[in-house]
PLY file of the C-alpha trace (Angstrom):
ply
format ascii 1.0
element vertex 143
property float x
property float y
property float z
element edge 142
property int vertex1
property int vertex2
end_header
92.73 90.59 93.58
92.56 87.10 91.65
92.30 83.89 94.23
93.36 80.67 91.81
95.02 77.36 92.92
98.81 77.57 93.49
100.77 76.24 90.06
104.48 75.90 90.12
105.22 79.47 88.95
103.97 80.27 92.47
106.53 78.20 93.99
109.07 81.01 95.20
106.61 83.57 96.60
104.87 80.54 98.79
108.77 79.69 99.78
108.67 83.54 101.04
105.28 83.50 102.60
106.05 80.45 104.76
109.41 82.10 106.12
106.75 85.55 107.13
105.38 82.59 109.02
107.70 81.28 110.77
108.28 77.90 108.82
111.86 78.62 106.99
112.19 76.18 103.85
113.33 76.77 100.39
112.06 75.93 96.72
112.72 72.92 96.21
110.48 71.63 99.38
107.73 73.62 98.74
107.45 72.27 95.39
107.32 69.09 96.39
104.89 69.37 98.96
102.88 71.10 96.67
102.22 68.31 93.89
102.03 66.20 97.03
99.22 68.27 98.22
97.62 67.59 95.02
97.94 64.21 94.94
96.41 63.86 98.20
93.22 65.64 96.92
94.03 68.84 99.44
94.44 72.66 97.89
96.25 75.53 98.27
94.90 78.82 97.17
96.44 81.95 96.40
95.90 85.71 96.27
97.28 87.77 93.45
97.07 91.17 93.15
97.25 93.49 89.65
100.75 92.76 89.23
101.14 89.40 89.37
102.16 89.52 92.66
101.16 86.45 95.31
100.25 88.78 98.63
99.05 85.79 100.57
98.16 81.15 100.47
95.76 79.16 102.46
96.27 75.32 102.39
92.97 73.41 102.67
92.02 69.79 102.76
89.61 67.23 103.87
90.95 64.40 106.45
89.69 60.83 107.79
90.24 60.64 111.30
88.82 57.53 113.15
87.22 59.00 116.28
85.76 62.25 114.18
85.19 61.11 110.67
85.49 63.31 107.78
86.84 66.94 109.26
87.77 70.20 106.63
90.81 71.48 107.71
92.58 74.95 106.91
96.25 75.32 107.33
98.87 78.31 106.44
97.35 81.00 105.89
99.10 83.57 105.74
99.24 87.82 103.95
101.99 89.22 103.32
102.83 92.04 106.05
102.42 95.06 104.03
99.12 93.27 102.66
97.47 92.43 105.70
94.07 94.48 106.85
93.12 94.54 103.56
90.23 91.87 103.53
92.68 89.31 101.43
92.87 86.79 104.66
89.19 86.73 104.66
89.12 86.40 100.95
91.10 83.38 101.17
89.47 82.06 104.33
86.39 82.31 102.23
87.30 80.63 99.37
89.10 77.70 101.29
86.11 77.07 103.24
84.17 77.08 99.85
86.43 74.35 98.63
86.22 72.09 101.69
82.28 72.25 101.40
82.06 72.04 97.97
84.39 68.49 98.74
81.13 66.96 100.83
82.74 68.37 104.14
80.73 70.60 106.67
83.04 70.34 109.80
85.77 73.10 109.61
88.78 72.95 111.89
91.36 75.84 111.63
94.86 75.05 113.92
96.27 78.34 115.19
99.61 78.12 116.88
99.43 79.20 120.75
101.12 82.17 120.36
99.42 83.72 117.59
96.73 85.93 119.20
95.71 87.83 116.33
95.18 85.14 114.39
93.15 83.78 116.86
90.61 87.11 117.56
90.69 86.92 113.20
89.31 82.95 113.33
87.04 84.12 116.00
85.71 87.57 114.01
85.40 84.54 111.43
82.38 82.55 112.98
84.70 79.62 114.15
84.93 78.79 118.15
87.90 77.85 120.03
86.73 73.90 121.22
90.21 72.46 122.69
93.55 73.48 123.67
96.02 70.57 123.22
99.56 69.51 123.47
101.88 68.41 119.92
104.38 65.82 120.36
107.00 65.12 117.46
109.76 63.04 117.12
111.94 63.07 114.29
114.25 60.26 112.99
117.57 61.04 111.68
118.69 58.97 108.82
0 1
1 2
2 3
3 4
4 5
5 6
6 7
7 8
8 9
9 10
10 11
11 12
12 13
13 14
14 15
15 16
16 17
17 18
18 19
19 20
20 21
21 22
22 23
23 24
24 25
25 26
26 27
27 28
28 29
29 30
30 31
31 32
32 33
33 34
34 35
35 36
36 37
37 38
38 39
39 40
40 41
41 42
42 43
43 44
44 45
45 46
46 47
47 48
48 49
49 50
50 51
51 52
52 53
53 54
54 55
55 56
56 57
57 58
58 59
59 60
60 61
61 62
62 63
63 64
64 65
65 66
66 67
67 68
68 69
69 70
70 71
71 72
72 73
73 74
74 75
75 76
76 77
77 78
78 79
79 80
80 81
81 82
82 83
83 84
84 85
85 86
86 87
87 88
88 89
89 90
90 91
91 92
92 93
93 94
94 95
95 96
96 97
97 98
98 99
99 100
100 101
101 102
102 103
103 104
104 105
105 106
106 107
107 108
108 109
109 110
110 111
111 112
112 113
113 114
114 115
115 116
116 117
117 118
118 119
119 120
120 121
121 122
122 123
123 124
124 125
125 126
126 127
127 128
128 129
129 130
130 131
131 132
132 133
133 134
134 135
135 136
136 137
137 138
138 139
139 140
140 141
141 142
């Protein structure tokens, strides 16, 4: 199992891996967000197996926030279902934290939605602690 930075070749498997998610989107989008990932000095890492095949993608990435200062965050990660319990979320857990320390960073948030429970015992088994629940409010503008 090979763990590299995503490149554009990598574009339709992360489409598929964000769908196992639960965040439908196609191509196109993820392509975009991708080089705008980049260009915002965040990561995302992927697992590929013998075959060439990308089994699972962590997003990582270092934020500002005024009332916390610098904070490491790790988003998306997800395996592939028929992948998963095979040490590859760990894998890229590991290397994602790597990357946020190796960018000066040595707070580590993950964000786990509510309902995800294993997800949240796997974080836990991880060394991270739960510290606040909260609330997300969105609005979106139509054009």
């Amino acid at each position: 199992m090979e763990l590299r930075f995503a490149s554009k070749k990598d574009v339709p498997d992360i489409a598929e891996l964000m769908k196992e998610l639960g965040y439908p989107t196609d191509t196109e989008s993820i392509k975009n967000r991708l080089d705008n990932i980049k260009q915002r000095n965040g990561r995302v890492i992927v697992a590929v197996d013998e075959s060439g095949e990308v089994t699972g993608c962590v997003h990582a990435f270092v934020d500002l926030r005024l009332a916390e200062g610098e904070i490491g965050e790790i988003v998306s990660l997800v395996v592939k279902k028929e992948f998963r319990g095979k040490g590859i979320g760990t894998r890229l857990l590991n290397n994602a934290k790597l990357w946020i320390q190796q960018s000066g960073c040595e707070k580590i948030r993950i964000r786990a939605n509510a309902v995800r429970k294993e997800a949240h015992q796997f974080y836990k088994e991880q060394g991270f602690e739960e510290i606040k629940s909260q609330k997300i409010f969105q609005i979106n503008h139509s054009s």
